[in-house]
Each structure stands twice: as C-alpha cells, then as structure tokens.
N, C-alpha and C positions, 0 to 999 in steps of 0.2 A: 431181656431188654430192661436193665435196670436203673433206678436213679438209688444208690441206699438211703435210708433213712435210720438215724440215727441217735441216740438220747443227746449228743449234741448239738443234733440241728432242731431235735424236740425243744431243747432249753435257749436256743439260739435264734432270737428272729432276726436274724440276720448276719452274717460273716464279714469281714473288715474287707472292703476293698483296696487292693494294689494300687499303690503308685506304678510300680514295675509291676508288667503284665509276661506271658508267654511262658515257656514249657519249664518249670522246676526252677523256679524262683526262691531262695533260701526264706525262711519265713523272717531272718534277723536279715536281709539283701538292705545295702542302702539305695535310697530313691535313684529312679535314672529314669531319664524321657525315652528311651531303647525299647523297641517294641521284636516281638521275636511273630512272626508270619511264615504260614507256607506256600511257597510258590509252584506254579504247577505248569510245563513250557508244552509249546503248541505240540501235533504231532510230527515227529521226522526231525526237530530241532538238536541238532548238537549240544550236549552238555555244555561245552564250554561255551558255543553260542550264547545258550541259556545263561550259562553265568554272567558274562561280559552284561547282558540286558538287565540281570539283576543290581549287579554292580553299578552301568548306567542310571536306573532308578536310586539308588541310593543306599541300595542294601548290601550285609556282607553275609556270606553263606557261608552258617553253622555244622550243616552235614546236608548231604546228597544221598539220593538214591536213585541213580543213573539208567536202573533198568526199567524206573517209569517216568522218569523224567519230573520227579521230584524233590523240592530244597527246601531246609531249614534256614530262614534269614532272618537275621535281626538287621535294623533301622532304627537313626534314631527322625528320620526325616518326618514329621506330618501328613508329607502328602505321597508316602513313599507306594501304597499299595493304586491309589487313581494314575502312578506315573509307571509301574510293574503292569498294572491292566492295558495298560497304554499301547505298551509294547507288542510287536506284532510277532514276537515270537514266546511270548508269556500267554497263557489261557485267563489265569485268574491270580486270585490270592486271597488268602483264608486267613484271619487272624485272629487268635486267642484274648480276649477283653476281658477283666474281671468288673464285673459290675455290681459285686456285695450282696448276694445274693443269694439263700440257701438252696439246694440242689431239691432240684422237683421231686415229689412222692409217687414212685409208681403204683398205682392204684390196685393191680391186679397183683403181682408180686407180693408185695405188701400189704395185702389184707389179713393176714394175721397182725398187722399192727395197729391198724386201723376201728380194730373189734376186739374183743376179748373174745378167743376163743368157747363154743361149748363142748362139750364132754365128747369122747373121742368112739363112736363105734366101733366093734370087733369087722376087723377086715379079714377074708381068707387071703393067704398069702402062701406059699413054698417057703420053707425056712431049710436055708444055708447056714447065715449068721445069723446070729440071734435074733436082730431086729428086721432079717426077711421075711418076717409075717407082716409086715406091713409095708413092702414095697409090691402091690397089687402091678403096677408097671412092670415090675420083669415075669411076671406071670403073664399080663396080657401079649408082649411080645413072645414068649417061651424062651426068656433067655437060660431061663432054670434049667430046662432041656439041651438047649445048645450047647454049654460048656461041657456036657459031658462026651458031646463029638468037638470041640473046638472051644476052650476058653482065654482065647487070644494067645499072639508070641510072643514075647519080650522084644523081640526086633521092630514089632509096628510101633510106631510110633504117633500118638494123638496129642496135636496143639491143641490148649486150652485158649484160645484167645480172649483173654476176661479181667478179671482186675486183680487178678494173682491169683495163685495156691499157695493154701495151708498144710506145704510141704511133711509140718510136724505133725500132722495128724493120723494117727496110728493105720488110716484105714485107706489113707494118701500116701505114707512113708514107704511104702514096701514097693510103690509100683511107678516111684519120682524121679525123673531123669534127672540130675542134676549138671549134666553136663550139657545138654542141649537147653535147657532155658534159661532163658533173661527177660526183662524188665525194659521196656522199651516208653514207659509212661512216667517219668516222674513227677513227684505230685506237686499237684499245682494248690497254693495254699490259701487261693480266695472259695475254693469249694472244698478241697480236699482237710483246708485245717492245717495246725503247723507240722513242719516236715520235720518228720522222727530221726532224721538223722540229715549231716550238712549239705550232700549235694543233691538231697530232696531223693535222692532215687531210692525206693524201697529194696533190701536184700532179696535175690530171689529165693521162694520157696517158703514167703508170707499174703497175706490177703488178707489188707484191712476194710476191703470190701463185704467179702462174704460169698457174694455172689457166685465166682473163679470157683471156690472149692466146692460150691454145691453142685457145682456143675461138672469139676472132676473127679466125685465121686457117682453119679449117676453114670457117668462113663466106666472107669475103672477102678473103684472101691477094689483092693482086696476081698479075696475069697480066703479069708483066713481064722475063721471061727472068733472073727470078732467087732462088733457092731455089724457096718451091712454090706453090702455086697455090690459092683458094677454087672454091669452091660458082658463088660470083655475085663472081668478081672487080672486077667495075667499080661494086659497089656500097657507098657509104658507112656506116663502123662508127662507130659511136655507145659512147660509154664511158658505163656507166651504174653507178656501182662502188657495189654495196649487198652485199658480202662484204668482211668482215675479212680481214688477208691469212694470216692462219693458216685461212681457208676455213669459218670460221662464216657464217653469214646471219641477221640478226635483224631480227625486227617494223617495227621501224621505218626501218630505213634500205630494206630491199625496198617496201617501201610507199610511199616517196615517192620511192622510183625508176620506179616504177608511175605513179603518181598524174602526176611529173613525164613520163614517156614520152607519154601520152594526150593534156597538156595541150603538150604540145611537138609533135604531130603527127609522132613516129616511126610507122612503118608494121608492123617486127615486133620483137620481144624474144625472146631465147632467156634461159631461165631453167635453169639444171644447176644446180640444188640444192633442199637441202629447207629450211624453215624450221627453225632450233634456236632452244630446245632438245629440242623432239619430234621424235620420227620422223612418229609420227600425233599428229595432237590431236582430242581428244577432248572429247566437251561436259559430260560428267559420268561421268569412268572409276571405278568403283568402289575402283579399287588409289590413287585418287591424293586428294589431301589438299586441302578446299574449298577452298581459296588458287590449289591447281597446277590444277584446274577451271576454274576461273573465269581464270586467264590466258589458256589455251586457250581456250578460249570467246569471249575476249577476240583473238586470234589468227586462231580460223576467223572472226567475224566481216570484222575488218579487211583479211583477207588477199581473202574475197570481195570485199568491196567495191570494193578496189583492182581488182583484176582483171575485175572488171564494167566500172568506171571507164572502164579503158584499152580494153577491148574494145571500149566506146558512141563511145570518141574515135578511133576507126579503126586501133587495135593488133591485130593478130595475132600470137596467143601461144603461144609453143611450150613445154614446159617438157621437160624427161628424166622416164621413167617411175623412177629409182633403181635401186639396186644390191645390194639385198637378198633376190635370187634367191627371191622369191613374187608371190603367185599376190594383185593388190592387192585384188582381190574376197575374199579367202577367208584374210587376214592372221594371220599368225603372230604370240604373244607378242611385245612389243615389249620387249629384253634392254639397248636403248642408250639407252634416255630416261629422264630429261634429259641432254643431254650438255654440258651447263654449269650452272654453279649449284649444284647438288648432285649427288650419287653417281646412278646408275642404280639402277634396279629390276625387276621383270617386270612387263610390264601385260599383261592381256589387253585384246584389243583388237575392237570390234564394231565389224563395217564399217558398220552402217548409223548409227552415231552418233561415227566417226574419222575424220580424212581427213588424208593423205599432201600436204603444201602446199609447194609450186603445182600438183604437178603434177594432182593431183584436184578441183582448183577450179573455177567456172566458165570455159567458151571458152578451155580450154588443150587445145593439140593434143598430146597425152601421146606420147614417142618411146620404142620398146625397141628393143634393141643386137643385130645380128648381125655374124658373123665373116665372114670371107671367102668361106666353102665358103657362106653364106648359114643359116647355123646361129644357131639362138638362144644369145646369147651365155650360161654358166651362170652367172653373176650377176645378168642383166638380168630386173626385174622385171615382170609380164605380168599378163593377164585381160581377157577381154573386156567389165569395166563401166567400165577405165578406159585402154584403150590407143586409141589412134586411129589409127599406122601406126611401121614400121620403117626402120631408114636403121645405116646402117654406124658403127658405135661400136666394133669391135676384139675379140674374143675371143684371147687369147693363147693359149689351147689347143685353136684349132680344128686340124680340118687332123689326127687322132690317127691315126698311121703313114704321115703323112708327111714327108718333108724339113720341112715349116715349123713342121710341130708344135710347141707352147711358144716360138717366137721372137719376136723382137721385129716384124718385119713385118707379124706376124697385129695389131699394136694398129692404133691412129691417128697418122698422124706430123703433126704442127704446129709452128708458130712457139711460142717459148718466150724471156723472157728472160733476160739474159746472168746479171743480178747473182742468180737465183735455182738457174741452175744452179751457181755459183759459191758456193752454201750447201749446194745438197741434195747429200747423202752417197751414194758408190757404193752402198751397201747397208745393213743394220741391223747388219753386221760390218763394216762399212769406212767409216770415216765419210769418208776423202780425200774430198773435193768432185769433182763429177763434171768439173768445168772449172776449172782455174787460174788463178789474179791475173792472169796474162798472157795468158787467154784462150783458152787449149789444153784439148784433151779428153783426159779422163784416156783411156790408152789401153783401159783394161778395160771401159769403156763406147761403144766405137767404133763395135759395134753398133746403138745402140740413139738416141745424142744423134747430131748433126753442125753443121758448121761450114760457112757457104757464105761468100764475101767479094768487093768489088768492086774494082775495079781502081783505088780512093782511099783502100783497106784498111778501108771500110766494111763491118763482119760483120751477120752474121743467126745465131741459132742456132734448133734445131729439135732436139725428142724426141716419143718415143714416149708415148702413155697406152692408156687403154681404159676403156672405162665407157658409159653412158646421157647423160654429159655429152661425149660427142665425138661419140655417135647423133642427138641434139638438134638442135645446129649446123649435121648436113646438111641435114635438115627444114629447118630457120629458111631457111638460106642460098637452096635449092626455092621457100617462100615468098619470097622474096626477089626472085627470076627469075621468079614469078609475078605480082607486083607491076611490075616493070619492065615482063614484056609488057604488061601489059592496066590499067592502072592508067590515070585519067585525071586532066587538073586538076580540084583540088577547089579553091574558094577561091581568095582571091587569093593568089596565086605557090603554090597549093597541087598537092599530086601526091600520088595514093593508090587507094585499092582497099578498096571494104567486106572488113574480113576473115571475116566470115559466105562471101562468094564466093571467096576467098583458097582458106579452109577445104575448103569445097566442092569447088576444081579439084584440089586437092591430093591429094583422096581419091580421084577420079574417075581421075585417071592415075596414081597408084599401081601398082605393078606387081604384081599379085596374088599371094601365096604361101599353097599349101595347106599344112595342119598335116601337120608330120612322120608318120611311121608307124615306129614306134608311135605312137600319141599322147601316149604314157607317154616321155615325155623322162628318161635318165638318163644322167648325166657319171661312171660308174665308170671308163671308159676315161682321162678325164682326173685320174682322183685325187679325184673328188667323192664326199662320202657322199648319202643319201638325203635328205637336206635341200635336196640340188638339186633334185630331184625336180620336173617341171613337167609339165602336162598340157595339153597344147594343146586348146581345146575350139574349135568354130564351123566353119564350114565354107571353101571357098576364096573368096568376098569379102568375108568380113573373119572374123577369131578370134584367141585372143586371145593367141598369137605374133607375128604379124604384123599385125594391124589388119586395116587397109584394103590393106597390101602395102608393099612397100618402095619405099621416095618415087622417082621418078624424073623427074630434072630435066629430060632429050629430051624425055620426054612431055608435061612440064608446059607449055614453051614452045612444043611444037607442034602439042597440040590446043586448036582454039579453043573457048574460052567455048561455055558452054551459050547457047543463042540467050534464054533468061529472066533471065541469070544480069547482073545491074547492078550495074558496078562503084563 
C-alpha cells in the first residue's frame, strides 16, 4: 500500500501542475481544456446505451471495457461529469485532476526512510541463496520445506498488479513472462514526473516505482544460487502495472488490469494497494459533496465488477488488509481522503455503506502483517469481517528488549531496482541517494540495502520494507504452490485450479494462531500511543488477528485435497 518517496520529491516541494489533466499526458503536451474521466454505467445497461449517454453529456470514449461496463472519456465540456451523473443510465464518474502536489509518504513502508537505520541483528534463517539467512518469512511459513515436495510450475501464472517489474533483475529475469504482461498505467506527469519516453507509457519489464518488484520477488525470486529466494520460485511473474510510479492506483487502469488478468487465464494476482483517491469509498458519505458520492459509487461499483470478473475466469485474488492500524470492521475517521485532486478532510465513515478496495471486495483473500516473534504487526490492519489469514509482512519493532529490536531484519528483504535506489534518499535529513552513479551503497545504509553480483559483473540489488504489501506476496506466492500442486489442464493448452478450492486449501492448512493475551493489544513499549490499540476478538480457528492462521506453504503442498474439493 504504497505512496513512493523519492530524492526528488525530497528536493521538490512541490510538482508543476497540468494545464492538461488525465491518463499519460506527454510531459512536452501542449495546453488543452480536455479533460480525460471514467465513467461507470448503471447495472444491466447496454454498452452502446452507455455510450450514446456518454456522448449525450458531452464526452468521447477513449477505450471501453464492456465486461464491467466501464469507459475512458475525454471532454472538453466544464460541466461534462454533473451532466454524465445526471444520466439515469450512468452510476458516476471519476476524474483524474492534477493539483501540484507531491505524492504522500507512506509512513509504515517507508520507514527506513524516515530514520536512519541502526545496526542489523543476526537473524536465524534456512539458506538456499545466499542472502536466505535473512528472509525469517519463508522459514516462518516453511517454504524452505515445501519446494522440495512442490516449488511451483512454470505453467502458473502470478499477476503482480503494482507499479511494474524489474524484469532485468537477475533474481526476476529467470522467472518473467514476457509475453503475458503490459503496462496498463501510464504515467501521469503532475505526480509521476516527466515521461521517460513520448507516449508516457513505461516499457514492460521496468519499475520506477520499486514497489512491483519487491513484491515479485517475495513471490517468485529464483531459486538459483543467487541473491534470494521466492515463495514459489519456479513459478511465472506476470507484470500487470496498474500503479503510477509515485504509487497511486487509480479506477481505471486497476480495472483493466483485472479485467485483462481473467481474460488472459492468470491463475492469482496480488494486489498491495488501495484504490485512490479514497481510503474507503463510500456510497453516500454525508461529509462529501454529490459529485465526490457519486464517483465513489461509481468506483465500488466497477471495482466489484472487476473483481467478480476475474474471480468467474479462474483468478485467485489476494489483496493486503492495509496499513492504518484499525480494526476494518469498526473504522476510524477517514483524515487522508482524497489524496489527489483536492485537499483531504475528516469523513466519518459507516462500515456497512464503505469499503476499503480491493481488499474488502468480493473473493479477495485479505492478508494482515506479522513480525517475526509472530506478533501482529502495529500497523497492520485487522477484524474479523474482513481478514482471511496472516503471512509475514515485517514489524520493525518487534522483538522489544531484544538485540533485534527496531532493526532492519525485523522488515522484509526483496529484490529492488537499481535506478530507484539511486533516487531514494538515506533519510528525510539526508537526501545522498542510498546507492551511487557507480552503483555502490552508501555505507550508512549497509544495513538495511545490499548488493549481490555475478561473475560477468551482472548485479542484483535488494532492501528492506514492511507493510501488509510484503504480508500479501506470501499468501499470493502459498497460492501459487497450491496451484502448481493440484491444478489440472483446463482447456486447450490450459492449466489452473478453481480458486474457490485455491481458497479453500489455503485456509484449511493455515497454521492456526490464537489471539494474543491480553486481547487488548498495546504497542506502548514500541513508542505507540493508544491509536494502536487492537483487540483481537474470535477464537483459535480463525479471529481477527490472524484469520484462518498464518499461511503455510509445507502444509499446503502436502496435505491433499479435500476428497470433494474439484479443481
């Protein structure tokens, strides 16, 4: 659940605002009053219905995606999206605004940036590749174990849905579909920065995010004696890039990231983010203004749809529970929405008419973050009307009196690439780049980044995060080796696994964890006030710390199928 942060948005108080707004706007574009929206038509509505209505409003449609009954349109009308709401076969409409503004810091993700790391405790780890003495995550789940009854097929196939892969990264290279991914986000250049090439769309098989690649190598790093190691190493990563690289996510390119995964026969998606610019969207929030309603509106619909979509076409969908340290049943004041477009404000917010997307959507298997000690991570948000199970995402402050306390081992370590650590700043006092023109690590970060290389001076680099977006990844990756076992051909040249039964085995061997004692969780010891505050409720098979328990890939590959259970 990312925003990145960058040594250019560190040196930058501020980004140049568009005259031309909307999806990949050349950064040299001349001015134009054209504004580019997405529209979202009622249920049951004919496409071309929809059109004709859009058209009536004043808009022209850019691209469709007919199987949820969503369109790309630009307008150059003023009052084009109050006369599209209008329409009684239109839901909403959502529009992209630049309003010159550096992309928010995510606090928890981004605390190594925030701090200057200290000195890095010895972690016990299983070493495969060199640097898996310190991925304590695939020991907790026993993926160490699993691969040697199942280390995935080359036929599964795992969306990354994120802000790209760093396809060239020696530990990502070996296991990159190049023929199933694309690029459905181009960059948008009032956040994103100027577009590295003319029609804003990045190459597939880069990530000037970061994010995308730390996340597909916690899935499926190679298992090839060199840096570290996935989940499901011998299984195929799919670049599915529907985040901007400053780490927005918006309506429409997640949608037909979706839309394209189900109709492409991927098997699972990991999804670490939420849709902006809400945190929640809401069908009719009292605090917000019938325009910002009715996008939302416009938003839960499409986003279900999508997500039904992919489900019906044999996707298994993981998403992160978030990083807003509550209880998703029983939500807090929402203080960050919208977080593009215009200013924030307080919402209240009613759970039975908001919803936190994707992760609260239909047939999304919701992940929350523990630390090493197996402690809920104090970020990691929880409840049991919308978590499904746990898997290792990094607490940086687990472990309180002991050597690892606050260090950097307690995160997630991943593949990361070069050109992004060579942006991002030691800290929010140090802007030096964590890695040099030349490709060296600054030493004050030696902790926490590293460098592995081949004997053709072929590098890989790797750091540290933490979040519900590195807890996600192991899930997905679980599924992933759950697909490999037991998956059978579908179709011609086809290979998969209903993910209803995905789901199912997932839960089933889960390794059970009872709620803390007390049940009243509180991080004083780590420096938290009472806003961390978490109450575990439910009992030891499933509540709503841990789900179902914490995913375990040993188990998943070697207990068999329910004898009902049809793949």
């Amino acid at each position: 659940m990312s925003k990145r942060f960058t040594a250019r948005t560190v040196a930058t108080a501020a980004v140049l605002a568009l005259t031309a707004t909307g999806l990949g706007v050349p950064a040299n574009a001349a001015p134009t009053n054209s504004r580019t929206f997405t529209v979202v038509a009622e249920d049951g509505v004919a496409a071309e219905t929809a059109v004709a209505a859009i058209r009536a409003a004043g808009g022209t449609v850019v691209s469709r995606s007919d199987e949820v009954g969503m369109f790309q349109v630009s307008s150059d009308r003023a009052d084009f999206a109050a006369r599209a709401t209008a329409a009684p076969t239109l839901i909403g409409v959502a529009e992209q605004k630049a309003i010159g503004r550096k992309p928010k810091l995510d606090r928890v993700e981004q605390e190594h940036v925030t701090a200057t790391s200290a000195g890095a405790a010895a972690r016990r780890g299983t070493k495969m590749d060199p640097l898996d003495d310190k991925l304590w995550g695939l020991e907790m789940i026993r993926a160490d174990k699993a691969r040697k009854i199942e280390p995935g097929d080359r036929r599964v196939t795992v969306g990354v849905l994120d802000t790209g892969v760093d396809a060239g990264h020696p530990d990502i290279a070996p296991n990159f579909n190049w023929a199933l991914s694309r690029n459905f986000a181009p960059d948008l250049t009032d956040v994103d920065g100027p577009c590295e090439v003319p029609s804003c769309l990045d190459a597939v098989g880069t990530d000037d995010g970061g994010h995308g690649t730390h996340v597909a190598g916690t899935i499926g790093a190679a298992a090839n004696g060199f840096g570290l190691s996935g989940v499901a190493p011998n299984i195929s990563l799919v670049e599915l890039k529907g985040g901007q690289d400053s780490g927005y996510f918006f309506l429409d390119p997640v949608v037909n990231a979706l839309v394209y995964a189900g109709r492409s026969g991927i098997d699972v998606v990991n999804m670490s983010f939420y849709v902006d610019p809400w945190l929640y969207n809401c069908t009719a929030n009292p605090a917000d203004s019938p325009e910002d309603q009715a996008e939302q509106r416009a938003i839960i619909k499409a986003m279900k749809r999508a997500l039904i979509f992919a489900h019906n076409k044999g996707v298994t969908l993981v998403g992160a529970l978030g990083n807003n340290n509550e209880d998703l049943g029983a939500p807090r004041i929402d203080e960050s929405s919208p977080d593009y477009g215009a200013d924030p404000y307080p919402r209240p917010i009613d759970n039975n008419s908001c919803w936190d997307l994707p992760a609260e959507g239909p047939h999304v298997i919701g992940v929350s973050s523990v630390g090493p000690s197996g402690k809920k991570a104090d970020f990691s948000n929880y409840g049991t009307e919308q978590i499904s199970v746990a898997a290792p995402g990094g607490f940086a402050r687990d472990g309180f009196g002991t050597p690892t306390y606050n260090t950097p081992g307690n995160r997630i370590l991943s593949s990361y690439p070069l050109k992004v650590l060579q942006e991002e700043p030691i800290s929010l006092t140090i802007p030096d780049p964590k890695v040099d023109a030349d490709g060296n690590i600054d030493p004050r970060v030696a902790t926490s980044v590293f460098k592995e290389c081949k004997a053709n001076g072929e590098c890989g680099y790797y750091t540290y995060l933490q979040g519900t977006s590195m807890a996600s990844p192991h899930a997905a990756g679980v599924a992933a080796l759950i697909v490999s076992r037991y998956g059978k051909p579908q179709g011609r040249a086809g290979f998969g696994m209903s993910p209803d039964q995905v789901e199912q085995h997932l839960y089933r061997t889960a390794a059970e964890h009872a709620c803390p004692e007390p049940r009243l969780q509180q991080y004083r010891n780590e420096g938290r006030d009472e806003t961390y505050d978490a109450y575990c409720a439910g009992g030891v098979n499933f509540n709503g710390f841990y789900g179902y328990g914490i995913v375990d890939a040993y188990a998943a590959v070697k207990t068999p199928l329910k004898p009902n259970a049809r793949p």
